[in-house]
Backbone as CSV, one residue per row, in Angstrom:
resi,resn,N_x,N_y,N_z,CA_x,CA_y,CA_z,C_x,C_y,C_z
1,UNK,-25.495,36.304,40.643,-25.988,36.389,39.267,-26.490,35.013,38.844
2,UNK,-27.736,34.921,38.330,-28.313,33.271,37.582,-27.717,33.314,36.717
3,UNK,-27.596,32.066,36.403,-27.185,31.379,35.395,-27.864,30.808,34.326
4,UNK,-28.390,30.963,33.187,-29.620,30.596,32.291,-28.876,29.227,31.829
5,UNK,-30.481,28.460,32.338,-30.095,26.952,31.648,-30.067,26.800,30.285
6,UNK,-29.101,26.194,29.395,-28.966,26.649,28.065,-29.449,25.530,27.714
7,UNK,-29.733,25.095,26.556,-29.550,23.423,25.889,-28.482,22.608,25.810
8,UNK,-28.642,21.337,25.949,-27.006,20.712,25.392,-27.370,20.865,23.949
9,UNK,-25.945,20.948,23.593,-25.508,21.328,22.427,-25.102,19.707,21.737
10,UNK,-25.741,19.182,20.449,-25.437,17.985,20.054,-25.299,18.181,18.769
11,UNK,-24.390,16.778,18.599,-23.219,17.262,17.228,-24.539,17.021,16.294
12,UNK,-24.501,17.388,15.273,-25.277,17.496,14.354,-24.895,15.672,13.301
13,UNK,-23.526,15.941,13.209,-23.096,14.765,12.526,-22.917,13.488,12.856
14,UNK,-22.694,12.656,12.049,-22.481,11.603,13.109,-21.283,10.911,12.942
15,UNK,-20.494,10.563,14.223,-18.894,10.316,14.400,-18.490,9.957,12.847
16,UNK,-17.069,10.091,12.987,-16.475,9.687,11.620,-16.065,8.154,11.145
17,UNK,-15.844,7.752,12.429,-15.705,6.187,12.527,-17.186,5.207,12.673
18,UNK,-18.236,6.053,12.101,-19.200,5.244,12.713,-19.788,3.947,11.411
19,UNK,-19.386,2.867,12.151,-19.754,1.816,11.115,-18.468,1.693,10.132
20,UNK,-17.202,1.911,10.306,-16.226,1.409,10.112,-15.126,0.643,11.288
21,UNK,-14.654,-0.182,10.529,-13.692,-1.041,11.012,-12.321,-0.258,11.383
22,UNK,-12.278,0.162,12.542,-10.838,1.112,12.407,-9.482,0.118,13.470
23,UNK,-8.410,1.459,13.321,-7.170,-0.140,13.612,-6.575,-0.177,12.013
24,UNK,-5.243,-1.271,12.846,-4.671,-1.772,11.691,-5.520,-2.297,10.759
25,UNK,-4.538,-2.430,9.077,-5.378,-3.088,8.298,-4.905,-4.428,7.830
26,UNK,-5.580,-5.047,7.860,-4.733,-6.815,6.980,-4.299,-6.707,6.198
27,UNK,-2.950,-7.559,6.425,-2.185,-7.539,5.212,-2.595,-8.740,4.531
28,UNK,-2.577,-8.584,2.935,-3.451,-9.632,2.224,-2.486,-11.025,2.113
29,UNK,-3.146,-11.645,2.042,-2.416,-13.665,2.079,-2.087,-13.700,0.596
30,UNK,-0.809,-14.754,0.097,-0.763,-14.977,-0.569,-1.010,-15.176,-1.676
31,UNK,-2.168,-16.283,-0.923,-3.336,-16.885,-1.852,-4.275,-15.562,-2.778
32,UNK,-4.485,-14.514,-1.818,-5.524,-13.370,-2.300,-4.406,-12.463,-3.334
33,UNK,-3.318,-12.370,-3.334,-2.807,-11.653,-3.893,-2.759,-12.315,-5.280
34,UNK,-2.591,-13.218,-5.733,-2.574,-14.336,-6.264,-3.939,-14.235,-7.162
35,UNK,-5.027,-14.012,-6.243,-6.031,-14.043,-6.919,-6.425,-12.614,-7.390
36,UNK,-6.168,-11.834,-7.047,-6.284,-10.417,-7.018,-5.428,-9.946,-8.603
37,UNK,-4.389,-10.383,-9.021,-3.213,-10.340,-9.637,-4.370,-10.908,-11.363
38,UNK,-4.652,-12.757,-11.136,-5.442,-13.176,-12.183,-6.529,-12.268,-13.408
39,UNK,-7.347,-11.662,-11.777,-8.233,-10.944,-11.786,-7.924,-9.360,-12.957
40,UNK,-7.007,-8.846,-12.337,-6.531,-7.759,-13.830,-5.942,-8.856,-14.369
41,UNK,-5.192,-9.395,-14.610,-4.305,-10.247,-16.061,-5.630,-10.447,-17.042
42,UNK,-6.970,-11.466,-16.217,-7.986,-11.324,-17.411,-8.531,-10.112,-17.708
43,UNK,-8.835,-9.163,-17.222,-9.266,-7.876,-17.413,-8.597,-6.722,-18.655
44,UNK,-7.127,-7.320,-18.854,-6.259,-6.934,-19.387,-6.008,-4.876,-18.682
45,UNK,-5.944,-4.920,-17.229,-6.003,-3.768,-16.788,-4.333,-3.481,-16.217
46,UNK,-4.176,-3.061,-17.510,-2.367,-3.077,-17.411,-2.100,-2.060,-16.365
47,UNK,-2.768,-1.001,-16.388,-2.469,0.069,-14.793,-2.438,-0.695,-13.360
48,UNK,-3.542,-0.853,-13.290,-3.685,-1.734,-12.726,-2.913,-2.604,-11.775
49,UNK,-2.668,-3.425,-13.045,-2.287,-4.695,-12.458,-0.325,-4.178,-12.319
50,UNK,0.435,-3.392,-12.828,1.180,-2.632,-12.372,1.252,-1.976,-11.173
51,UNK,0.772,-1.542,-10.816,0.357,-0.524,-9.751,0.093,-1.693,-8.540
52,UNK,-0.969,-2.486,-8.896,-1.064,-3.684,-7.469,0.573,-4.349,-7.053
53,UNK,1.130,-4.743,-8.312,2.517,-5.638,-8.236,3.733,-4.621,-7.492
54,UNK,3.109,-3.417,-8.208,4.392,-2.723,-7.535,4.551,-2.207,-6.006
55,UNK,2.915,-2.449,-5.671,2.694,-1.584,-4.277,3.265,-2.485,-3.399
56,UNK,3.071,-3.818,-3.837,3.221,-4.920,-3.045,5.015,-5.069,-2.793
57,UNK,5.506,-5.215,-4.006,7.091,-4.872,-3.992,7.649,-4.236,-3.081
58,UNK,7.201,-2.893,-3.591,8.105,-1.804,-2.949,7.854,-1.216,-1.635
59,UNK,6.361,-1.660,-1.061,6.147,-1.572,0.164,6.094,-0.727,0.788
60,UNK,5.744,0.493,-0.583,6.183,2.301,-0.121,4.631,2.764,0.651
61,UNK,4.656,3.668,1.207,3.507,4.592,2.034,2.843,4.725,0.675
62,UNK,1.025,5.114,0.743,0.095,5.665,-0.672,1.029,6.686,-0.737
63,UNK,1.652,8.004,-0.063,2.001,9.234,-0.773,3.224,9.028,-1.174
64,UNK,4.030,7.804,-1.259,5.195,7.812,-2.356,4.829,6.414,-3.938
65,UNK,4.338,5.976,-3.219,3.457,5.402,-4.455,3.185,6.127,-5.727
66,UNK,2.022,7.179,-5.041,1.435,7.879,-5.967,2.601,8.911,-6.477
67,UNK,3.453,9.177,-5.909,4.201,9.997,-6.686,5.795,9.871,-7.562
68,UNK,5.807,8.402,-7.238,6.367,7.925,-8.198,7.035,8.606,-9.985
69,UNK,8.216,8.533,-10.066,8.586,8.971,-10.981,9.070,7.731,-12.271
70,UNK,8.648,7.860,-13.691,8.684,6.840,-14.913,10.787,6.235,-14.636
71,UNK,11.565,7.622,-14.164,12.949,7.350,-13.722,13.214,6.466,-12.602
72,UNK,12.232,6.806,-11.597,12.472,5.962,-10.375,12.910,4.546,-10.647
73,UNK,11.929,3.888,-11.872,12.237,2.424,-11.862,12.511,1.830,-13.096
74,UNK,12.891,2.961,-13.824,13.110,2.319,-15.406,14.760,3.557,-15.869
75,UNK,15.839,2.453,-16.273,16.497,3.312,-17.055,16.963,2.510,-18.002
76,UNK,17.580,3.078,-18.939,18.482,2.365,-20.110,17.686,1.501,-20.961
77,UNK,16.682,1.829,-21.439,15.649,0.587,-22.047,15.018,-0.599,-21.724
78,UNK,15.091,-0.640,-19.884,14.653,-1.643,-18.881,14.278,-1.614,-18.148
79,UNK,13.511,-1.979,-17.409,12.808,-1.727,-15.593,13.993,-2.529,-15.299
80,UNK,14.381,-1.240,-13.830,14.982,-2.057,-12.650,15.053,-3.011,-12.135
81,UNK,15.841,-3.613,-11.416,15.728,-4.663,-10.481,15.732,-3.940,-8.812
82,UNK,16.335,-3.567,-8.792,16.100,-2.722,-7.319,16.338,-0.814,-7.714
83,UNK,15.465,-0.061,-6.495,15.245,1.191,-6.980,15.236,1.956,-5.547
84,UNK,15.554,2.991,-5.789,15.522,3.615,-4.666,14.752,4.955,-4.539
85,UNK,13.839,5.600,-3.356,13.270,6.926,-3.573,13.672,7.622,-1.979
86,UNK,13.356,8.632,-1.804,13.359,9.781,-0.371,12.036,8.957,-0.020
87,UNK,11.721,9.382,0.880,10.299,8.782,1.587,9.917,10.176,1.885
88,UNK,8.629,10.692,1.651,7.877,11.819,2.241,7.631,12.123,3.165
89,UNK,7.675,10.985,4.236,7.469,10.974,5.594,8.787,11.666,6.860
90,UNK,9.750,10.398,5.713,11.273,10.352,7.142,11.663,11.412,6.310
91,UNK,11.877,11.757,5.304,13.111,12.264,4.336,14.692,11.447,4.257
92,UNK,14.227,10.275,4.409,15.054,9.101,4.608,15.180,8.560,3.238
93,UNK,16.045,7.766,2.409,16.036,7.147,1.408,15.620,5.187,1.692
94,UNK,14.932,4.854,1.105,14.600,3.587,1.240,14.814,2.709,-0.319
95,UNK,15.342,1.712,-0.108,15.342,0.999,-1.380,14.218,-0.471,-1.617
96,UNK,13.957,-0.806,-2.594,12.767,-1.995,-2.537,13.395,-2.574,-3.744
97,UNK,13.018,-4.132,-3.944,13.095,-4.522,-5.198,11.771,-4.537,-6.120
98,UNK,12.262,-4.918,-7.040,11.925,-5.320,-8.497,11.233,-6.451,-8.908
99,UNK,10.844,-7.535,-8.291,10.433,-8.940,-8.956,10.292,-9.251,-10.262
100,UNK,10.176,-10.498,-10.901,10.499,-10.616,-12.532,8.855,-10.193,-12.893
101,UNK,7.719,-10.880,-12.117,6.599,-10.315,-12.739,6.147,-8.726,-12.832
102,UNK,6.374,-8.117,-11.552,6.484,-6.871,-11.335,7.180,-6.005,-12.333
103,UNK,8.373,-6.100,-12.772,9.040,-5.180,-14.002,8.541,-5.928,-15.365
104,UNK,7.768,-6.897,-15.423,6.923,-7.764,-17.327,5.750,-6.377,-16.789
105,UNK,5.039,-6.314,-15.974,3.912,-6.044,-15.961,4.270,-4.177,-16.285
106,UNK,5.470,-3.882,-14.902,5.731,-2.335,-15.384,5.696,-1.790,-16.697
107,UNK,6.848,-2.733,-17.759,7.187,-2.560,-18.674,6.034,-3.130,-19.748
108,UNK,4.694,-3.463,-19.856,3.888,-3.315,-19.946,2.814,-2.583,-20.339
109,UNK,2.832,-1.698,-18.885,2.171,-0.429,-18.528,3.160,0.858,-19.684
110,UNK,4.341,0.913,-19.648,4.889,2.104,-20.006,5.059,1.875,-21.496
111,UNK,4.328,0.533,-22.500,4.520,0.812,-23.433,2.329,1.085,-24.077
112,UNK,2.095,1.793,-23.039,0.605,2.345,-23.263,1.128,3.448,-23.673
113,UNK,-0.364,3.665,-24.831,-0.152,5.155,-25.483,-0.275,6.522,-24.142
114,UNK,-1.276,5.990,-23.246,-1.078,7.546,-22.692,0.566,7.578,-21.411
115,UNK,1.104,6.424,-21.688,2.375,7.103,-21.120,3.641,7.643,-21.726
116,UNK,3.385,8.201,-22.812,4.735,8.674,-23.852,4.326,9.829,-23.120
117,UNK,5.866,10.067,-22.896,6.054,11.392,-22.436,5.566,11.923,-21.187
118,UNK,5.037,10.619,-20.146,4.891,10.843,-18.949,6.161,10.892,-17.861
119,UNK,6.057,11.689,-17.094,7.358,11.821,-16.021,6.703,11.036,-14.654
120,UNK,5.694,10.878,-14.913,4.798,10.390,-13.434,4.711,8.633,-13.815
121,UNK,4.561,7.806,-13.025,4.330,6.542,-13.578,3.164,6.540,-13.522
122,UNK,2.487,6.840,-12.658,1.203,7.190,-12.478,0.576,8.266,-12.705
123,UNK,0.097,8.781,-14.070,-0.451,9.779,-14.596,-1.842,10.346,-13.947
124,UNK,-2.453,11.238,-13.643,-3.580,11.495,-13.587,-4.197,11.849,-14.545
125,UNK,-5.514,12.064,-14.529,-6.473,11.310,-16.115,-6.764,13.058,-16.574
126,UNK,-6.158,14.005,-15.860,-7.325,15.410,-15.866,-5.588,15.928,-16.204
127,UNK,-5.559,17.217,-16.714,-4.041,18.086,-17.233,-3.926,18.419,-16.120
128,UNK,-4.757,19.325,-14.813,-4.168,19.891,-13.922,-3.816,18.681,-12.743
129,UNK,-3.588,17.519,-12.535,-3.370,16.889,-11.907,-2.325,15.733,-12.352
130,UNK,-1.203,15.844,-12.224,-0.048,15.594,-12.680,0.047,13.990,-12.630
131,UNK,-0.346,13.190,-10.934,-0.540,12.259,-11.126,-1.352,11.741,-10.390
132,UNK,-2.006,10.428,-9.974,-3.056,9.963,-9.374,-3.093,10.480,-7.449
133,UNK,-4.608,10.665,-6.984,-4.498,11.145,-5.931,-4.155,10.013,-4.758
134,UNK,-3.786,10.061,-3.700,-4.070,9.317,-2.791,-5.280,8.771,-2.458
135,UNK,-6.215,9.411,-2.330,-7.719,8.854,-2.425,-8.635,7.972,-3.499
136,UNK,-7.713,8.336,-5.090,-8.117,7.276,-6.165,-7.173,5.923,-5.622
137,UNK,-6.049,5.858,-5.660,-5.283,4.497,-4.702,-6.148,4.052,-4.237
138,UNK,-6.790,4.712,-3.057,-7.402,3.892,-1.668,-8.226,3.242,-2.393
139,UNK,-9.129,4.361,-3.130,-10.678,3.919,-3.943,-10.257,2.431,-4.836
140,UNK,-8.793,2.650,-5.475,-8.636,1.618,-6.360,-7.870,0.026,-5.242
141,UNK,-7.672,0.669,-4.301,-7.557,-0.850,-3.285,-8.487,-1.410,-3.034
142,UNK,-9.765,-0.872,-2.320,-11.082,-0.960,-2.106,-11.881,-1.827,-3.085
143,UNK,-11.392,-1.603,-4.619,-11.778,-2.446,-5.580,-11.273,-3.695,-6.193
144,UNK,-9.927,-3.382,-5.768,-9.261,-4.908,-5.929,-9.768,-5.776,-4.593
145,UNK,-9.727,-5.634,-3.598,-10.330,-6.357,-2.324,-11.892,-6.663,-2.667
146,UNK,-12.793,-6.246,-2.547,-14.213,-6.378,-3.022,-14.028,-7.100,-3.981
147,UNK,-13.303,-7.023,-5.565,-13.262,-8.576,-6.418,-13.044,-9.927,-6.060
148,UNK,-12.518,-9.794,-4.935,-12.145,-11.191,-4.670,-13.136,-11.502,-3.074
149,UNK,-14.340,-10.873,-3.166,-14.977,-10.866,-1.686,-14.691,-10.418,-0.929
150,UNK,-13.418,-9.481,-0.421,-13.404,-9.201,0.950,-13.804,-8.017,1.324
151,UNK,-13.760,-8.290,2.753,-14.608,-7.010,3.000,-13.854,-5.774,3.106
152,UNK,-14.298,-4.575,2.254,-13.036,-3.539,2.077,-12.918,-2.998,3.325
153,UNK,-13.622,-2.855,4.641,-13.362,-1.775,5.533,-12.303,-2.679,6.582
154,UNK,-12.062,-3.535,6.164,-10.858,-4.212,7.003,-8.980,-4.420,5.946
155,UNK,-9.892,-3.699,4.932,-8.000,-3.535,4.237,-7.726,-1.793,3.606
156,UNK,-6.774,-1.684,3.118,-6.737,-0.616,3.127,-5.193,-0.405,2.504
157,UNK,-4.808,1.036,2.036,-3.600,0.933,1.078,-1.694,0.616,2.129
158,UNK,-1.962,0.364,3.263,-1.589,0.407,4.594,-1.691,-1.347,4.193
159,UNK,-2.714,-2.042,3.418,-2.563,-3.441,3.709,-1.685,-4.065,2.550
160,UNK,-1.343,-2.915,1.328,-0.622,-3.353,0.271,1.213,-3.112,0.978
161,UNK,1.298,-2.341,1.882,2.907,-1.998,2.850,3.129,-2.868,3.820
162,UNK,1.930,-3.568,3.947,2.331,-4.897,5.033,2.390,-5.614,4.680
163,UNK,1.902,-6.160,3.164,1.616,-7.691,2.910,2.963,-8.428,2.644
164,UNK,4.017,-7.654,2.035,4.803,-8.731,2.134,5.755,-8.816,3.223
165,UNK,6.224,-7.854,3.673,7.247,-7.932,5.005,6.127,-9.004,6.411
166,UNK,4.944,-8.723,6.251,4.456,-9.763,7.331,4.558,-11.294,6.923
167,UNK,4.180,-11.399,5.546,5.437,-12.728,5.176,6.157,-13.168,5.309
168,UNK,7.236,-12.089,5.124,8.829,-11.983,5.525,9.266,-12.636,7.094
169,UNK,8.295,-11.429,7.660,8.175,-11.916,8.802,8.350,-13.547,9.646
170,UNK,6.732,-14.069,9.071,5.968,-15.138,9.276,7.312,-16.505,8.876
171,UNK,7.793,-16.252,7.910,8.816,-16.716,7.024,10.522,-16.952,7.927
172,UNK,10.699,-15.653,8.335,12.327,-15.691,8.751,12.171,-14.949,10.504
173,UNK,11.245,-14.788,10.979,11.746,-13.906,12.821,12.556,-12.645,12.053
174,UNK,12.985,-12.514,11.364,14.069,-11.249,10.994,13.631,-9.658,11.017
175,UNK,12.895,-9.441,12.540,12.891,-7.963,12.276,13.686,-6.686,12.160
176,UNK,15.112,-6.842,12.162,15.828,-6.055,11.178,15.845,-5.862,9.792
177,UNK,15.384,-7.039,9.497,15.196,-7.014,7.365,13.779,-6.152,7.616
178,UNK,12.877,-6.388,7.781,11.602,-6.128,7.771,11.868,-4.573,8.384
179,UNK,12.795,-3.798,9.043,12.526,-2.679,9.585,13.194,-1.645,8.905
180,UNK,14.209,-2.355,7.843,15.180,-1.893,6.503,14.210,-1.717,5.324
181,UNK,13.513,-2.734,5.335,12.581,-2.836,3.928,11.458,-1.475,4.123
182,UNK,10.864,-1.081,5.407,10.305,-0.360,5.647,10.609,0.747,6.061
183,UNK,11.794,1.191,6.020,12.372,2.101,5.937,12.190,3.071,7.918
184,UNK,12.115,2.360,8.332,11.791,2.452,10.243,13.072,2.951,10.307
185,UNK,12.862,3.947,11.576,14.433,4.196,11.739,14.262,4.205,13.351
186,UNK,13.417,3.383,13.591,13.199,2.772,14.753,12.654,1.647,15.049
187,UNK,13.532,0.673,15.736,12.697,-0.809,15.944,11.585,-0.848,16.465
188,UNK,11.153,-0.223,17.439,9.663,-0.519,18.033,8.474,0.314,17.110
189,UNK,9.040,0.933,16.363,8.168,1.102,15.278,7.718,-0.106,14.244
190,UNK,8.114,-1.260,13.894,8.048,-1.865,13.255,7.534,-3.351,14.205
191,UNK,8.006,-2.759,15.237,7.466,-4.395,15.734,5.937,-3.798,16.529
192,UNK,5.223,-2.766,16.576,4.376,-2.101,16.369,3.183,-2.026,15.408
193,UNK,4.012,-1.638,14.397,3.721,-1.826,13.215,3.191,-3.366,12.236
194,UNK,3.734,-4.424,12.788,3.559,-6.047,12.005,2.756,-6.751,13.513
195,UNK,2.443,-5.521,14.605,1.760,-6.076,15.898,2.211,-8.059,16.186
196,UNK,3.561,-7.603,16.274,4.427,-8.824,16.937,4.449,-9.644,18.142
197,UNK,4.180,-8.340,18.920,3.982,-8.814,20.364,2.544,-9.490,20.744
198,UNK,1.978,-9.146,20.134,0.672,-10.109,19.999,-0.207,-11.039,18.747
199,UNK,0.503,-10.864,17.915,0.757,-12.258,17.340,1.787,-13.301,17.864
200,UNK,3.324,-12.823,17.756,3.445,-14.198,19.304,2.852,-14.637,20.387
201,UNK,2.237,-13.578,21.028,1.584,-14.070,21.978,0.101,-14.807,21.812
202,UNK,-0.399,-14.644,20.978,-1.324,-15.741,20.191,-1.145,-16.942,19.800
203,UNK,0.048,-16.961,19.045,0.640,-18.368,19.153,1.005,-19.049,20.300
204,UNK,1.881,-18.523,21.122,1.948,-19.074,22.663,0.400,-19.609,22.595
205,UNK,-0.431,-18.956,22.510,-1.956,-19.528,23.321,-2.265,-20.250,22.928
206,UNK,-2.207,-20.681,21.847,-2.735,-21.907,20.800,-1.985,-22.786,20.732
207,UNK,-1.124,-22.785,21.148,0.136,-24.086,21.141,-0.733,-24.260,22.767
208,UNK,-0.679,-24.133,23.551,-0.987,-24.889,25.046,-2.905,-25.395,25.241
C-alpha cells in the first residue's frame, strides 16, 4: 500500500519563550530595593509600597501573597511583628517577620478608605474578585523593576522570595535559616533554589 506524502505540519505560533529571558530570576540588591521603596514613598502609592515591603519580608510564593488575609498580620489594634500562614504549595505552615518599616507602611495601607471592611489585604478593584490576581502582582513587579531601569524579563515575583534570604545567605553560609524562612522541607531544594553550588563555585574562580 503507498503511502501519500503529506506536508510537514508547522506550528502556526511562535514558541512561548521566544525573546524572553527564562531560568531563575534575580533577586533584587539592596541598593534597588532601596530605590524601588523611595520611588512609591514619593508617589504616595500606599498599596504599593505595602505590598513591595511585605513581599520582600515575608518571602511568601505570588499565590500566598495574593491571598493574604487583613488577620494574617494585624491583630489587637497593631500590625504584627511575626505572622504565620499554610503555604498553598506544601500545606506546610511557614512563619516570616514583620520589619519596623514594613508594619508603618502596612498600617498605612489599612487605614485607606477602600479597606474598611476588607478581609483580603489585598482587595481586588472589581466585586467578583475578592482579591488581587497573580498576574496583576507579576504585572505590578514588572513595574516596580522598569522604574528603576531594569530590565523586567530578568526579574520576576520569584525575585521578590529571593531577595532577602540570598542576602541572608551572602551574609551568614546559614542554609538551614534560609531553608526555614522558605519554608523547604527539603535541603537540596533550597540550595537549588539560591543556585549555591554555583555561585560558590564562581567565587572559587575569581579568587585564583
Amino acid at each position: 500500500m503507498t503511502i501519500a506524502n503529506l506536508p510537514a505540519i508547522r506550528a502556526c505560533r511562535p514558541a512561548w519563550n521566544k525573546g524572553r529571558v527564562v531560568g531563575q530570576k534575580r533577586p533584587l540588591l539592596p541598593k534597588q530595593v532601596w530605590a524601588i521603596r523611595v520611588r512609591l514613598e514619593l508617589a504616595e502609592n500606599f498599596r504599593d509600597l505595602a505590598l513591595f515591603n511585605n513581599a520582600i519580608d515575608s518571602k511568601l510564593r505570588g499565590c500566598d501573597i495574593v491571598k493574604l488575609n487583613v488577620a494574617d498580620v494585624y491583630a489587637a489594634g497593631q500590625v504584627k511583628e511575626r505572622a504565620s500562614i499554610i503555604q498553598s504549595k506544601t500545606r506546610k505552615p511557614v512563619r516570616f517577620e514583620l520589619t519596623e518599616g514594613t508594619r508603618a507602611s502596612l498600617a498605612t495601607w489599612l487605614e485607606q478608605p477602600m479597606m474598611i471592611g476588607s478581609e483580603f489585604l489585598w482587595p481586588g478593584r472589581f466585586h467578583e474578585r475578592l482579591h488581587i490576581s497573580t498576574r496583576q502582582y507579576a504585572r505590578l513587579v514588572r513595574d516596580w523593576v522598569s522604574s528603576i531601569d531594569l530590565e523586567p524579563s530578568s526579574y520576576g515575583t520569584h525575585s521578590m522570595r529571593r531577595t532577602k534570604v540570598a542576602h541572608i545567605y551572602r551574609k551568614t553560609d546559614n542554609l538551614r535559616a534560609v531553608q526555614l524562612l522558605l519554608g523547604h522541607t527539603k535541603m537540596d531544594s533550597t540550595v537549588r533554589y539560591l543556585g549555591v553550588e554555583l555561585e560558590d563555585a564562581l567565587a572559587i574562580a575569581e579568587a585564583i
